[in-house]
C-alpha positions in Angstrom: 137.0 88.9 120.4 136.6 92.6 119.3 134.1 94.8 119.6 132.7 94.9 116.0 132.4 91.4 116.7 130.4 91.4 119.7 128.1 94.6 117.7 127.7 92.1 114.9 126.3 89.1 117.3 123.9 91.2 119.0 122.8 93.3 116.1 122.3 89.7 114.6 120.4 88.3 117.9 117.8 91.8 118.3 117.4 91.0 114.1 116.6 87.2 114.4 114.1 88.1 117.7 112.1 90.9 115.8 111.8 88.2 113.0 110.5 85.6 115.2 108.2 87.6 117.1 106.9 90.1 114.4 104.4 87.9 112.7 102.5 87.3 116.0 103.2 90.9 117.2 101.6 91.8 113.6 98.3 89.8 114.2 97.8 90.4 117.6 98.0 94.2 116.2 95.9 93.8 113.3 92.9 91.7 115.6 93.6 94.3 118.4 92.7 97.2 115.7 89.6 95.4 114.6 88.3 94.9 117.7 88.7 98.2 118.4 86.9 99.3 115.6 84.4 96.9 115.8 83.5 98.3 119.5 83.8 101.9 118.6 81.1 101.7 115.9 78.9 99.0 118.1 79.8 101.7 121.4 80.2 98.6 123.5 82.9 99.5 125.6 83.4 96.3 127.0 87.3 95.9 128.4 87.9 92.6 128.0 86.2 91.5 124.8 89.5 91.8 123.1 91.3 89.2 124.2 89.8 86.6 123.7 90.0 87.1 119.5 94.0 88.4 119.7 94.8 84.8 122.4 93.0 82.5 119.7 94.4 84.9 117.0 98.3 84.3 118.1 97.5 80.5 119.1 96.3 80.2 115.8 99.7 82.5 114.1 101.7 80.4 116.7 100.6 77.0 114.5 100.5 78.6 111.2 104.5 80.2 111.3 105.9 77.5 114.5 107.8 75.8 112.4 108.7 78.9 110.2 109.6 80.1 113.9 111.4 77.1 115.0 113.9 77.2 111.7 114.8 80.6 112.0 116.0 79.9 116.0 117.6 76.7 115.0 119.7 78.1 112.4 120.5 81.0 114.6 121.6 78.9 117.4 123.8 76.7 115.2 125.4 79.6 113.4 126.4 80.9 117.5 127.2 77.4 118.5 129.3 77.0 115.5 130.9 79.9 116.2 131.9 79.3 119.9 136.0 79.1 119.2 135.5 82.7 118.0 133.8 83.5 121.6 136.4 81.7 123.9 139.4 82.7 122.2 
């Protein structure tokens, strides 16, 4: 196993978990920031108003891409499970 190798599995493993986890990270974001706005024009300065909108937000992300999600991880654990004589030998 050489070391390009091993660069080219994790540089393949940090790719697949920003994929995964960048939709959610996006809305969460994107409710976060309207929140934000929404209580800088209202002045209510309320800490915890926000998340309650980003937790349904995400739930509601985490139905919508799930099985979008649970592809992407499927097909990355077979390619490394397929892939396991190159990590043993």
């Amino acid at each position: 196993m050489s070391a390009e190798f091993v660069i080219s599995m994790a540089e393949r493993g940090i790719f697949t978990v920003l994929v995964i986890a960048g939709p959610l990270l996006l809305i969460a974001l994107g409710i976060g920031l309207a929140v934000s706005i929404f209580q800088a024009t209202t002045q209510i300065q309320e800490q915890t108003l926000a998340f309650i909108p980003k937790i349904v937000g995400v739930l509601v992300a985490l139905i919508v891409f799930g099985p979008w999600m649970l592809s992407h991880m499927i097909a990355y654990a077979a390619e490394i499970f397929g892939n396991l004589h190159r990590f043993i030998g």
